[in-house]
KEKEMI-944252 format. One record per atom (N, C-alpha, C): x, y, z. Coordinates in Angstrom, 2 decimals. Layout:
<sites>
<site><east>X</east><north>Y</north><up>Z</up></site>
...
</sites>
This chain:
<sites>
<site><east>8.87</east><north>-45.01</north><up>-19.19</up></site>
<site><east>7.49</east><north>-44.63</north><up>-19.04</up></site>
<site><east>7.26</east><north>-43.86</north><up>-17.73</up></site>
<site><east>8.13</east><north>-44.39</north><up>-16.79</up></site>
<site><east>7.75</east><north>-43.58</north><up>-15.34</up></site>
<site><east>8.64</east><north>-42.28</north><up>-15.64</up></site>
<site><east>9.46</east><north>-41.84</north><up>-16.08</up></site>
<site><east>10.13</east><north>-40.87</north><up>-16.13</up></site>
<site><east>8.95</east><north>-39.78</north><up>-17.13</up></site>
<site><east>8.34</east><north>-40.14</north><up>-17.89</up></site>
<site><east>7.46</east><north>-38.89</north><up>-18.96</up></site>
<site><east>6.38</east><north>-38.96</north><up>-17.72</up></site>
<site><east>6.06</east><north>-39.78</north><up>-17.04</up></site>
<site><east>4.64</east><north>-39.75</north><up>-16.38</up></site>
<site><east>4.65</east><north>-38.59</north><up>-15.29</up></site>
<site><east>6.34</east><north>-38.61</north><up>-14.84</up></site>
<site><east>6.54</east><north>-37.72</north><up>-13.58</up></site>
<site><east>7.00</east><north>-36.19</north><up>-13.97</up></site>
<site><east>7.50</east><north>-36.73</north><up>-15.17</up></site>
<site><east>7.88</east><north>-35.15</north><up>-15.89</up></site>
<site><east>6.25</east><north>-34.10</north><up>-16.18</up></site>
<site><east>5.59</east><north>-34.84</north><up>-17.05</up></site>
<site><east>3.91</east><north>-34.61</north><up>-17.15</up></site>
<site><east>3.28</east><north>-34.01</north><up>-16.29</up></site>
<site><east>3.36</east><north>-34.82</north><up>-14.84</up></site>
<site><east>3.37</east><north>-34.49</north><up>-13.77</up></site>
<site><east>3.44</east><north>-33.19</north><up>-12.96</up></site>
<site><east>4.48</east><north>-32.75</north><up>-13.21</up></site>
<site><east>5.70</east><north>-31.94</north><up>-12.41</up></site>
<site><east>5.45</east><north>-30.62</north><up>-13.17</up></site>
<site><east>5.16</east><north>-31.04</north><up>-14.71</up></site>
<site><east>5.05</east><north>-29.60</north><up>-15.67</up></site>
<site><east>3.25</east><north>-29.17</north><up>-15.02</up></site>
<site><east>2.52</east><north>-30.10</north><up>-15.08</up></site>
<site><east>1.23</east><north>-29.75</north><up>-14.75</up></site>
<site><east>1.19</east><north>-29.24</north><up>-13.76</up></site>
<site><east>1.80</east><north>-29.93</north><up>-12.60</up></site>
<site><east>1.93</east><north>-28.64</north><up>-11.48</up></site>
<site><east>2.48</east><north>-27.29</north><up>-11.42</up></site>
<site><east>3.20</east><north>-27.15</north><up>-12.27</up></site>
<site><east>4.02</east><north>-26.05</north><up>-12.49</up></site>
<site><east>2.90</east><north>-24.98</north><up>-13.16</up></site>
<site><east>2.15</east><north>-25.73</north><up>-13.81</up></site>
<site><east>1.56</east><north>-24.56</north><up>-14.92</up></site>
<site><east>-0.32</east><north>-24.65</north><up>-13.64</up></site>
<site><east>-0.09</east><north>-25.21</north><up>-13.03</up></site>
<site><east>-1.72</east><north>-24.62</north><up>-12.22</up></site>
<site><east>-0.67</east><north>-23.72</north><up>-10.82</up></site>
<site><east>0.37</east><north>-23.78</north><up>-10.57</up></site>
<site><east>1.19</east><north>-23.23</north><up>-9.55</up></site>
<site><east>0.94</east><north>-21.64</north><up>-10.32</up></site>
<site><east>1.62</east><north>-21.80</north><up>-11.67</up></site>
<site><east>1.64</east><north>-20.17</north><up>-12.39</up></site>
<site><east>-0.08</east><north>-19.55</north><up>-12.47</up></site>
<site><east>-1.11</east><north>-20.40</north><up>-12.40</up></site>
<site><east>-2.26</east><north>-19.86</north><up>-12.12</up></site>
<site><east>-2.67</east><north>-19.45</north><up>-11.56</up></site>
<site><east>-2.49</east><north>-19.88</north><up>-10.14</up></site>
<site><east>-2.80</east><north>-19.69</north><up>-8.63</up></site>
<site><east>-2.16</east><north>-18.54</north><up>-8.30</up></site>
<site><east>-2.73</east><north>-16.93</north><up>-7.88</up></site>
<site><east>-2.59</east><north>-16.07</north><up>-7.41</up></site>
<site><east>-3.26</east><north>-15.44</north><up>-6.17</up></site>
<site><east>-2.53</east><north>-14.45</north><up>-5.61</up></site>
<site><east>-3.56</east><north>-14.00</north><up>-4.52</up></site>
<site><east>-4.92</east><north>-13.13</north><up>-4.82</up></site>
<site><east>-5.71</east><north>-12.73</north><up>-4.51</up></site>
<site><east>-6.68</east><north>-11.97</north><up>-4.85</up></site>
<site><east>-6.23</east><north>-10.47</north><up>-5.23</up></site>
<site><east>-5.05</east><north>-9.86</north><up>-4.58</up></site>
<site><east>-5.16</east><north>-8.76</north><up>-5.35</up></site>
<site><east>-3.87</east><north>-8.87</north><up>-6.13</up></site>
<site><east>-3.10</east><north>-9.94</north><up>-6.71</up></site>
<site><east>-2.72</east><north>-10.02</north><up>-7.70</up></site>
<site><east>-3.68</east><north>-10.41</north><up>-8.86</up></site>
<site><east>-4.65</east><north>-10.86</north><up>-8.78</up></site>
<site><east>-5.29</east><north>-11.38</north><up>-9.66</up></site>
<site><east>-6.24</east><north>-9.96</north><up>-10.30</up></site>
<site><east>-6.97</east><north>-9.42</north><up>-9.19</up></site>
<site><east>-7.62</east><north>-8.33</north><up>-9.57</up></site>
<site><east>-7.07</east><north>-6.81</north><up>-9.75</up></site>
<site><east>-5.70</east><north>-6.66</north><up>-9.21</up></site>
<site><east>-5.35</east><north>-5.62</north><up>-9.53</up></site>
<site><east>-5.37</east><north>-4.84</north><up>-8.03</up></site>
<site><east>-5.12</east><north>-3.88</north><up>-7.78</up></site>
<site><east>-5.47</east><north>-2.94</north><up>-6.67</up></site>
<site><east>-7.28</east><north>-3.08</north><up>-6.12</up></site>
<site><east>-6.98</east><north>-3.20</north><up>-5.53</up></site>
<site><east>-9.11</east><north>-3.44</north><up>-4.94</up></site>
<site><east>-10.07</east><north>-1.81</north><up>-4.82</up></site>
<site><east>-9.51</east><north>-0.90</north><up>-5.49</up></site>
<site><east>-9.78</east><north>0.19</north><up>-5.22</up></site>
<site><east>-10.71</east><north>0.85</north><up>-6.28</up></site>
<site><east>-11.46</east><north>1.88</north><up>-6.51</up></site>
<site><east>-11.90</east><north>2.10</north><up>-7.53</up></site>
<site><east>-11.12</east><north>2.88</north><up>-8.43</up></site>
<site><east>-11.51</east><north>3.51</north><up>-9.77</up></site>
<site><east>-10.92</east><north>3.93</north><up>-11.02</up></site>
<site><east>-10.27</east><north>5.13</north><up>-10.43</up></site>
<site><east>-11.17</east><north>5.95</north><up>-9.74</up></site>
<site><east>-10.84</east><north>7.36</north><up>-9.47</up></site>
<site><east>-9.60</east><north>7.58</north><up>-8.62</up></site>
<site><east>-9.55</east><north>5.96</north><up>-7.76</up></site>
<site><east>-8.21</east><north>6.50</north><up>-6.73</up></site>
<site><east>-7.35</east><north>6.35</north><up>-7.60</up></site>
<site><east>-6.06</east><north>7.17</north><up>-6.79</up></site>
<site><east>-4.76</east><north>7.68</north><up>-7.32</up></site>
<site><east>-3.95</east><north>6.93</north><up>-6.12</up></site>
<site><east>-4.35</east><north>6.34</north><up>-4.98</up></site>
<site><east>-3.37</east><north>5.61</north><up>-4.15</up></site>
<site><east>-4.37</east><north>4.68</north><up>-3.07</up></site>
<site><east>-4.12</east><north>3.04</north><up>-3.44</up></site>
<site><east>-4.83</east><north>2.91</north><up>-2.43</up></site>
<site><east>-3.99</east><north>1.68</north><up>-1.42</up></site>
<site><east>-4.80</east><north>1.29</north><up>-0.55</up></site>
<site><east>-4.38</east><north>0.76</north><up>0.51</up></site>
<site><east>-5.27</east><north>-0.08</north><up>0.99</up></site>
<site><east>-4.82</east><north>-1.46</north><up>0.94</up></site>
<site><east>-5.10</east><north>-2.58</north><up>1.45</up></site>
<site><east>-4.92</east><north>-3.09</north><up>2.99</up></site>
<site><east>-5.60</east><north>-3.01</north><up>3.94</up></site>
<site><east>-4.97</east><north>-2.85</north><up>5.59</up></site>
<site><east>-4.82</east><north>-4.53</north><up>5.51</up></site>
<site><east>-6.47</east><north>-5.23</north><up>5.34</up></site>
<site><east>-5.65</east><north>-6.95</north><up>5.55</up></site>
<site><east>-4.46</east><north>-7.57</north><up>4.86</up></site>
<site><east>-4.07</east><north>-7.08</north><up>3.92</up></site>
<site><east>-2.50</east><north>-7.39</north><up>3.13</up></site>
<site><east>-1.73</east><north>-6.34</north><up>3.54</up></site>
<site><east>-1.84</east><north>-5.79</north><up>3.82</up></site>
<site><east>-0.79</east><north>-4.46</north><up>4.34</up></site>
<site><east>0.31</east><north>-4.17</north><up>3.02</up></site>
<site><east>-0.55</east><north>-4.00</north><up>2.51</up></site>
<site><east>-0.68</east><north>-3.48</north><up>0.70</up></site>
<site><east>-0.95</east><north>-2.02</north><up>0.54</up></site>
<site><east>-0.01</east><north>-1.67</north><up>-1.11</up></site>
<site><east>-0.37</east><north>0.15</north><up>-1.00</up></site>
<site><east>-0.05</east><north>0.15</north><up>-2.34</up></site>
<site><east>-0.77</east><north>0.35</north><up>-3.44</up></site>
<site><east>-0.46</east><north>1.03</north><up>-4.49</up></site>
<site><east>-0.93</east><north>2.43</north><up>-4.62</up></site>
<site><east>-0.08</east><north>2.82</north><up>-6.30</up></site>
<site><east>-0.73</east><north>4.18</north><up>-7.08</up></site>
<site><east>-0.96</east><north>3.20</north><up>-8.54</up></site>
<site><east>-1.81</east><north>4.10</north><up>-8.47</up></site>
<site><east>-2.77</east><north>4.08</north><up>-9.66</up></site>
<site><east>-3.05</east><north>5.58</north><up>-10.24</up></site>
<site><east>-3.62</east><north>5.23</north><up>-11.64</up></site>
<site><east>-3.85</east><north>5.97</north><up>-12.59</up></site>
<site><east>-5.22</east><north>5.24</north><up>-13.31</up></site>
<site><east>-6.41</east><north>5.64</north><up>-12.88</up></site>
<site><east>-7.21</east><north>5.62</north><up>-13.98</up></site>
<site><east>-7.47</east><north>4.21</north><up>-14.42</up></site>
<site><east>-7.73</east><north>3.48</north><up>-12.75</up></site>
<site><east>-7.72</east><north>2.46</north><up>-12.68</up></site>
<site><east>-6.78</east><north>1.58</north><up>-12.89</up></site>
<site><east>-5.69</east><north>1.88</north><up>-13.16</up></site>
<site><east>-4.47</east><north>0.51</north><up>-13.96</up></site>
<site><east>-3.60</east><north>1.17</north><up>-12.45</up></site>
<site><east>-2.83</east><north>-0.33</north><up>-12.08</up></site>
<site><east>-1.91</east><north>0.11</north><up>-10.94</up></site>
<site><east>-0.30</east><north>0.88</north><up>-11.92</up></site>
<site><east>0.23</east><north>1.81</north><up>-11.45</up></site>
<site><east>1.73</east><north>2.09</north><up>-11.70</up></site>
<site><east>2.42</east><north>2.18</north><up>-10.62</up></site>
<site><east>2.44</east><north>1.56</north><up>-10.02</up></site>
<site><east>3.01</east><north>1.61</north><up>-8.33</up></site>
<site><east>3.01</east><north>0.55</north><up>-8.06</up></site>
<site><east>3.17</east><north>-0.52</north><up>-7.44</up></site>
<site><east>3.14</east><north>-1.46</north><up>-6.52</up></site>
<site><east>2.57</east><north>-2.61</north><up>-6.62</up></site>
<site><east>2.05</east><north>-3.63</north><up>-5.98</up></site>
<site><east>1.69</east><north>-2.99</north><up>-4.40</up></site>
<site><east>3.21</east><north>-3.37</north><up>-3.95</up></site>
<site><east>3.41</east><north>-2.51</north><up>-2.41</up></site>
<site><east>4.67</east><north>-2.25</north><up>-1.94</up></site>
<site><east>4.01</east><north>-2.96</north><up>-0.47</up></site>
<site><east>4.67</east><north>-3.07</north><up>0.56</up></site>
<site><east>4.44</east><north>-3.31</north><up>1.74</up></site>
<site><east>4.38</east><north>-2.27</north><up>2.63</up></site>
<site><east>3.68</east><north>-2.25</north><up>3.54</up></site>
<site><east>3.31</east><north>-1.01</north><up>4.57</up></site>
<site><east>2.99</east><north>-1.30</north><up>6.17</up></site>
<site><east>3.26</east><north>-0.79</north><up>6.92</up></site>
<site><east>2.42</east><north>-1.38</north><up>8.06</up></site>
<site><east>1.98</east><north>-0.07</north><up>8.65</up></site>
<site><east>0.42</east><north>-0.05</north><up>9.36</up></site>
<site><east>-0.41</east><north>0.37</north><up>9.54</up></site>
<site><east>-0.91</east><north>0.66</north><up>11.36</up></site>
<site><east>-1.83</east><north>1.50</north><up>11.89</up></site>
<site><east>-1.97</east><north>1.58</north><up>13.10</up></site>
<site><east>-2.11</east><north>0.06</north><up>14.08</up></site>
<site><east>-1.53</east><north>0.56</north><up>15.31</up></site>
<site><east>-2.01</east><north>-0.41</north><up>16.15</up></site>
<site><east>-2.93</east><north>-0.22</north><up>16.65</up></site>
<site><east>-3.16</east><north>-1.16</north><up>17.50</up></site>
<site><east>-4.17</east><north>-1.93</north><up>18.22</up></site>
<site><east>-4.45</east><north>-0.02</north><up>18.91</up></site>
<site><east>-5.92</east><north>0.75</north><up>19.02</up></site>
<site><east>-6.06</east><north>1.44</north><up>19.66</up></site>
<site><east>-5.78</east><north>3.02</north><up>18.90</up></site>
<site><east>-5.19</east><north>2.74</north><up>17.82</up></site>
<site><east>-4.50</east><north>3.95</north><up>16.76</up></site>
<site><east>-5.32</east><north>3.27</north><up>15.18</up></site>
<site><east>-6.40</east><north>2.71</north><up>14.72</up></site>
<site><east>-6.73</east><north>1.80</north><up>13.76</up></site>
<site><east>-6.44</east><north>3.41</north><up>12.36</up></site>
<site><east>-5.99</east><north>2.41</north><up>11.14</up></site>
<site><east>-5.60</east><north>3.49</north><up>10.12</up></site>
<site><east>-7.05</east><north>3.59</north><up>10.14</up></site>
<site><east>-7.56</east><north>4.42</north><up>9.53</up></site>
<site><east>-9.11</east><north>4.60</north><up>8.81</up></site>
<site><east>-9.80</east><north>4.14</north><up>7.84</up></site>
<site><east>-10.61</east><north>3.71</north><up>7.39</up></site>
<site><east>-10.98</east><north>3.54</north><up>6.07</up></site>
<site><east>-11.79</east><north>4.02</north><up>5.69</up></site>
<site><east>-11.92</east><north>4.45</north><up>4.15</up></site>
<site><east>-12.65</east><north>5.25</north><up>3.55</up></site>
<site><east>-11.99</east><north>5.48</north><up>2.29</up></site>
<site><east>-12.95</east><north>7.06</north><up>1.61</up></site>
<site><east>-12.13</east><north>7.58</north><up>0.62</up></site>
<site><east>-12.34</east><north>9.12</north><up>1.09</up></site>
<site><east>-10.78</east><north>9.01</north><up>0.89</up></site>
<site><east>-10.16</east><north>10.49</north><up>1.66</up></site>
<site><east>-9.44</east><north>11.23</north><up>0.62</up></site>
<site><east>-8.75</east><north>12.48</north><up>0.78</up></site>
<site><east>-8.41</east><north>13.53</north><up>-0.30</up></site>
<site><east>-6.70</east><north>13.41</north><up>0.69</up></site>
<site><east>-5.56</east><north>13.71</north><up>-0.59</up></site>
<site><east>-4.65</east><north>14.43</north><up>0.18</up></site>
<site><east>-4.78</east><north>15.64</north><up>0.69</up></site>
<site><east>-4.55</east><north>16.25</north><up>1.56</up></site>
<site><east>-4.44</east><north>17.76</north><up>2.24</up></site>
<site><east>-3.05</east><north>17.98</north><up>1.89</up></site>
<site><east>-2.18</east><north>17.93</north><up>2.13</up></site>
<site><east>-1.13</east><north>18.49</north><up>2.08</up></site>
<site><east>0.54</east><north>17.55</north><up>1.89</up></site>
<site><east>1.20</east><north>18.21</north><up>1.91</up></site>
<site><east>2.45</east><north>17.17</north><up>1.79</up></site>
<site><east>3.78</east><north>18.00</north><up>2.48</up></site>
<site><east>4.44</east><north>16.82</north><up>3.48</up></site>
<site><east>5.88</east><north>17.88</north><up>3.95</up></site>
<site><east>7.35</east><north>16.90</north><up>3.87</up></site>
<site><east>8.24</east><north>17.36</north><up>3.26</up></site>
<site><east>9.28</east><north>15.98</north><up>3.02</up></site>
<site><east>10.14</east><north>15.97</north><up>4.55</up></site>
<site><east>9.83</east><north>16.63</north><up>5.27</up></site>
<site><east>10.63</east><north>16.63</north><up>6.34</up></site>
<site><east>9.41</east><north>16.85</north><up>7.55</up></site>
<site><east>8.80</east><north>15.95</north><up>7.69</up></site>
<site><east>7.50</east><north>16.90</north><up>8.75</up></site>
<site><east>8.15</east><north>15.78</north><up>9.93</up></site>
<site><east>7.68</east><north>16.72</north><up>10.89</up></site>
<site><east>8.26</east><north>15.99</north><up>13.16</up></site>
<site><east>7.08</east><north>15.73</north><up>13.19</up></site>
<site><east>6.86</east><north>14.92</north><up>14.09</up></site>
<site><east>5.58</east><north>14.70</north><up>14.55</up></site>
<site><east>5.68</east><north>14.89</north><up>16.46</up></site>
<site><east>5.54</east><north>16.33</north><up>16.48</up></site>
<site><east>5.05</east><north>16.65</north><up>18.06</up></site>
<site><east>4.52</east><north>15.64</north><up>18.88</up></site>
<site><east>3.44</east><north>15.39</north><up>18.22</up></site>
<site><east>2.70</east><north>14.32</north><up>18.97</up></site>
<site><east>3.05</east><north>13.32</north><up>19.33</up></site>
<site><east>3.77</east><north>12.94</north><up>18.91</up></site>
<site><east>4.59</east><north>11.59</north><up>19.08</up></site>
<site><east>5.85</east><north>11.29</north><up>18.55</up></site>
<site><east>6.46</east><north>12.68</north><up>19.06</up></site>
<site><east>7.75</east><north>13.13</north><up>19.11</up></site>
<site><east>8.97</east><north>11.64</north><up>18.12</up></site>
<site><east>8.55</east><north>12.11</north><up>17.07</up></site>
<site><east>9.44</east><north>11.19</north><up>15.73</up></site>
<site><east>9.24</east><north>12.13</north><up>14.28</up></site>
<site><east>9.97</east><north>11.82</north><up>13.49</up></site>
<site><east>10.26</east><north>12.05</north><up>12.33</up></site>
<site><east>9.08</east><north>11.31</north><up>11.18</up></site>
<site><east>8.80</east><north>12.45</north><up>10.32</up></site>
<site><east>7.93</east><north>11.22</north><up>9.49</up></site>
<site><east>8.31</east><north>11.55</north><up>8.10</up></site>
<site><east>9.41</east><north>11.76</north><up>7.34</up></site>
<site><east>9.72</east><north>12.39</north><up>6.48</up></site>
<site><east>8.73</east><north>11.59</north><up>4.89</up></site>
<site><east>9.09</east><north>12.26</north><up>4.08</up></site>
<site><east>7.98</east><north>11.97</north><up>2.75</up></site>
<site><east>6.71</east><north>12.11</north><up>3.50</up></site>
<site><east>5.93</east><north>12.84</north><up>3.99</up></site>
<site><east>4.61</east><north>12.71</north><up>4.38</up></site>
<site><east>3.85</east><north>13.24</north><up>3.58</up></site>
<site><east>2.54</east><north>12.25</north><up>3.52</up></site>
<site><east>1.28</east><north>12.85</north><up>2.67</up></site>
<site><east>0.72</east><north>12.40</north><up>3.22</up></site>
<site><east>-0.14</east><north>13.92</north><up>3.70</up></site>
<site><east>-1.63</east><north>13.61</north><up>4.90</up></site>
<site><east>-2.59</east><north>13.31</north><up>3.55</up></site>
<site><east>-3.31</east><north>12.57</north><up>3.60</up></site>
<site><east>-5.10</east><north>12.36</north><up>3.42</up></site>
<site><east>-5.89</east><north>12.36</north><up>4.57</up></site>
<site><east>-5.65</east><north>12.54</north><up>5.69</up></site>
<site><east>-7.20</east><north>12.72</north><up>6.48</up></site>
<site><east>-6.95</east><north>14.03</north><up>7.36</up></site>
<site><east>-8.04</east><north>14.52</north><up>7.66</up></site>
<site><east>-7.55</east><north>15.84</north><up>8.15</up></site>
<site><east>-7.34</east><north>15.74</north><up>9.86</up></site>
<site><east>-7.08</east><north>14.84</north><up>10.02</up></site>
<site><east>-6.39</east><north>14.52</north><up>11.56</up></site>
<site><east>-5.37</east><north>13.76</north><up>11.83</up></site>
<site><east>-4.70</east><north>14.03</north><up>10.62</up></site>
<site><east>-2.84</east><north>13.86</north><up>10.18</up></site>
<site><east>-2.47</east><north>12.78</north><up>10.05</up></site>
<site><east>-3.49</east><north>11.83</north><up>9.49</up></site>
<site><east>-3.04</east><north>10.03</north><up>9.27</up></site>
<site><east>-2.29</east><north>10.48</north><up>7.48</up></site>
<site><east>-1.16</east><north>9.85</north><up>7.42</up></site>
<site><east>-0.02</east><north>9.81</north><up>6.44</up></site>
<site><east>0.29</east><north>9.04</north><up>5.99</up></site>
<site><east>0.78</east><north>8.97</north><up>4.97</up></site>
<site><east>2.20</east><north>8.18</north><up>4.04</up></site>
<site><east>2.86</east><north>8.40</north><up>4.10</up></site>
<site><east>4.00</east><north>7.79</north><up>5.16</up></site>
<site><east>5.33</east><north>8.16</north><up>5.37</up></site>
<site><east>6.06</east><north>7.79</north><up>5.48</up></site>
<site><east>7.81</east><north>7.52</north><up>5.40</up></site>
<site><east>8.40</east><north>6.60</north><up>5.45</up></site>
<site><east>8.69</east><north>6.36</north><up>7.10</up></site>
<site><east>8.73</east><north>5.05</north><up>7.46</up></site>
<site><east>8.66</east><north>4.57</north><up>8.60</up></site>
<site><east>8.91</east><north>3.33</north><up>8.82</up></site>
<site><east>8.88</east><north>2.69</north><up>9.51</up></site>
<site><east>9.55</east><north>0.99</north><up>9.90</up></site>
<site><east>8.12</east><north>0.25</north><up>9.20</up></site>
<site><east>8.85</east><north>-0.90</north><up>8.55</up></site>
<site><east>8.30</east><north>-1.91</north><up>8.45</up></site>
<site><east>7.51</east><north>-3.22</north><up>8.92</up></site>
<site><east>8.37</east><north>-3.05</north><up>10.43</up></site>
<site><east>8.19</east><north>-3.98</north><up>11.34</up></site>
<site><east>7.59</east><north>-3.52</north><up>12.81</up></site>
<site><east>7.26</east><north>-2.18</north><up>12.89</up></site>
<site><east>6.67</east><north>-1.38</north><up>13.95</up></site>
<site><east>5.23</east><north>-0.92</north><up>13.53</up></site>
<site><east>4.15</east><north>-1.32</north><up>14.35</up></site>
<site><east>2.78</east><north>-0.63</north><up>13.66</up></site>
<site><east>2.77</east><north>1.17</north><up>14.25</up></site>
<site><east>2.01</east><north>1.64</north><up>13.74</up></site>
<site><east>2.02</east><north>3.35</north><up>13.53</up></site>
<site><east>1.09</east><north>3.60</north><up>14.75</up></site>
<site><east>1.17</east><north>5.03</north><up>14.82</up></site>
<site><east>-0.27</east><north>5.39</north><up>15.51</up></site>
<site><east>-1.25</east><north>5.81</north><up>13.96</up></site>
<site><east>-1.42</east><north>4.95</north><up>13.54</up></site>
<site><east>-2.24</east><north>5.49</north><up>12.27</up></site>
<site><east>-1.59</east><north>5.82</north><up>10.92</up></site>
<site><east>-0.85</east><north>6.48</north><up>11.37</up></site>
<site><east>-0.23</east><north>6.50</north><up>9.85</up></site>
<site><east>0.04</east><north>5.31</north><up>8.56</up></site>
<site><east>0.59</east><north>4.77</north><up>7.83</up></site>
<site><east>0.66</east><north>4.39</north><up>6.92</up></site>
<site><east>2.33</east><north>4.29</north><up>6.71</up></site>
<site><east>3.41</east><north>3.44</north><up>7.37</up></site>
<site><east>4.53</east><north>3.16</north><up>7.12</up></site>
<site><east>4.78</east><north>2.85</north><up>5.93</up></site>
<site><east>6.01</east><north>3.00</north><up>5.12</up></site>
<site><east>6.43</east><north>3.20</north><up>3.74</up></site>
<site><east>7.89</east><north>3.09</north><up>3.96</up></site>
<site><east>8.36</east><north>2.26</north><up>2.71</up></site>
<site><east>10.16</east><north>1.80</north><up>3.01</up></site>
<site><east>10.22</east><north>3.35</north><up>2.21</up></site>
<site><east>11.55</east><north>3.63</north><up>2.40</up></site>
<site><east>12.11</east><north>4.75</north><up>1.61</up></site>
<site><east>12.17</east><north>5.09</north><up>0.33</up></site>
<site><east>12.19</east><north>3.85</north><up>-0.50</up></site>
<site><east>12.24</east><north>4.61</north><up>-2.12</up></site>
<site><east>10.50</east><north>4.44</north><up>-2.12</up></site>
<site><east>9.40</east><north>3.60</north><up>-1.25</up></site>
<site><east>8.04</east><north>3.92</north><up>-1.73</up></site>
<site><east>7.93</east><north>5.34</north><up>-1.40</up></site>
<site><east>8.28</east><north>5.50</north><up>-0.06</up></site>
<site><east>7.73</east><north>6.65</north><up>0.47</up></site>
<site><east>8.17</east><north>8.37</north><up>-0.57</up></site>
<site><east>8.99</east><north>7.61</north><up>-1.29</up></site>
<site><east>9.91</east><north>8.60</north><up>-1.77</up></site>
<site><east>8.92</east><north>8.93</north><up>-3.32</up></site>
<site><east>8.47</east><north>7.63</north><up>-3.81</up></site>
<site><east>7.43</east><north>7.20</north><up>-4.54</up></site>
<site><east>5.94</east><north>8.22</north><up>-4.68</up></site>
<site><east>5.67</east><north>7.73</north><up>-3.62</up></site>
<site><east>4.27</east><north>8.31</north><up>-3.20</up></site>
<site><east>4.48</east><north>9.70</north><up>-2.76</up></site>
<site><east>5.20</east><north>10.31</north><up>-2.77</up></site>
<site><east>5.91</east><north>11.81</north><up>-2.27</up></site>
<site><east>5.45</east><north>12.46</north><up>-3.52</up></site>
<site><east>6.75</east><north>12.11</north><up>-4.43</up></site>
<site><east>6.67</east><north>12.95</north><up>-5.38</up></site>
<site><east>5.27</east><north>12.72</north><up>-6.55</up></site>
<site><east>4.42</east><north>11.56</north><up>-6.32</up></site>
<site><east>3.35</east><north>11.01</north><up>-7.54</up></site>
<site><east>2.35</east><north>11.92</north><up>-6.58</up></site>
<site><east>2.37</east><north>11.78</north><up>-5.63</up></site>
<site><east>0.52</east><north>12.10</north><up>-5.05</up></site>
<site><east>0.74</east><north>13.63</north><up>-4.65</up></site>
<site><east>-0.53</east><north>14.31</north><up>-5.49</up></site>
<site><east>-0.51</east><north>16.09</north><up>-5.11</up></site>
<site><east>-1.77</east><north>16.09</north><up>-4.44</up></site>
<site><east>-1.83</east><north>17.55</north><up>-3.88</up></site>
<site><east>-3.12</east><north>17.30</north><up>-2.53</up></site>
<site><east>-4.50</east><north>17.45</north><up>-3.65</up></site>
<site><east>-5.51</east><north>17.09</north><up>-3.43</up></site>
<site><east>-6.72</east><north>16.77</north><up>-3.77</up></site>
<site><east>-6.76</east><north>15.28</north><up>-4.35</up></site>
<site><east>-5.35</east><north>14.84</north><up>-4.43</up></site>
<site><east>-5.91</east><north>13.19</north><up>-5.30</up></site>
<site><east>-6.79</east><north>12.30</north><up>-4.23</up></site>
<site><east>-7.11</east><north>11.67</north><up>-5.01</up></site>
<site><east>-7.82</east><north>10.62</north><up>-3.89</up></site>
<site><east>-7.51</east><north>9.79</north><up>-3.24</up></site>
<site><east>-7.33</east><north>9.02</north><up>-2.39</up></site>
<site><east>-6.80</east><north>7.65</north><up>-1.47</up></site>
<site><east>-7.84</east><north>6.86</north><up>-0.99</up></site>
<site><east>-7.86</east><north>5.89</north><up>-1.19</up></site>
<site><east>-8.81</east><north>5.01</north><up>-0.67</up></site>
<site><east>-8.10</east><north>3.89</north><up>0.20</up></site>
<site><east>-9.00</east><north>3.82</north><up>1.52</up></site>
<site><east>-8.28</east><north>2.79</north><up>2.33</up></site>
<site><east>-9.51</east><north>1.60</north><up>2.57</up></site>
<site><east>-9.43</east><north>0.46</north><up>1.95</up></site>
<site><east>-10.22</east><north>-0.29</north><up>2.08</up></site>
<site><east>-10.07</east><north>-1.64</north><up>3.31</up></site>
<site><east>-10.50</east><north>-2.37</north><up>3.51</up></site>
<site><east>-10.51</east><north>-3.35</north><up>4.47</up></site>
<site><east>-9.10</east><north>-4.50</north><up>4.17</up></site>
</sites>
């Protein structure tokens, strides 16, 4: 009898464990229909999307520091360079896709280093978001 009681048990936890999700597993990307890539800064979260349904991710990212904050909003891509330098802060940002027009990106970059703004990306995302996002799509960077 104690052995079915703990088994019972153990399965019931199991099956409210498989319930329990985070909020944007549960809801999907937090972004609206129209974006084509968005970005989560408190999860340091980044999908693509299509027409509301995610096909991307979410992937992990890390985002400006303290004094460099990414932006939020809804912004347009401008442009895209697979090999772009960054003068400014003399580094490499290869796969880049600007959305704001004062060069905050998607690019591949460290995981474990925050940006001056940009939007860090492991290599096959960045590689991801390269070839999916053309300039005018939308990006949304929410809270």
């Amino acid at each position: 009898m104690k052995w079915r009681t703990a088994a019972t048990l153990v399965a019931g936890m199991a099956a409210t464990t498989a319930l329990i999700a985070t909020p944007a597993q549960a809801a999907g990307a937090p972004c609206s229909a129209q974006a084509k890539a968005c970005l989560q800064l408190h999860t340091n979260t980044a999908w693509l999307m299509d027409n509301g349904k995610v096909t991307y991710g979410g992937v992990p990212v890390t985002t400006g520091r303290k004094g460099y904050a990414t932006p939020t909003g809804t912004f347009h891509v401008q442009w895209k360079d697979i090999d772009h330098y960054s003068k400014q802060f003399n580094g490499p940002m290869p796969y880049s896709v600007f959305f704001t027009t004062n060069g905050i990106a998607f690019h591949q970059g460290s995981l474990k280093v925050k940006s001056h703004g940009c939007v860090h990306l492991s290599k096959p995302a960045a590689v991801t978001f390269f070839n999916t996002l053309q300039p005018g799509d939308i990006v949304q960077v929410v809270p």
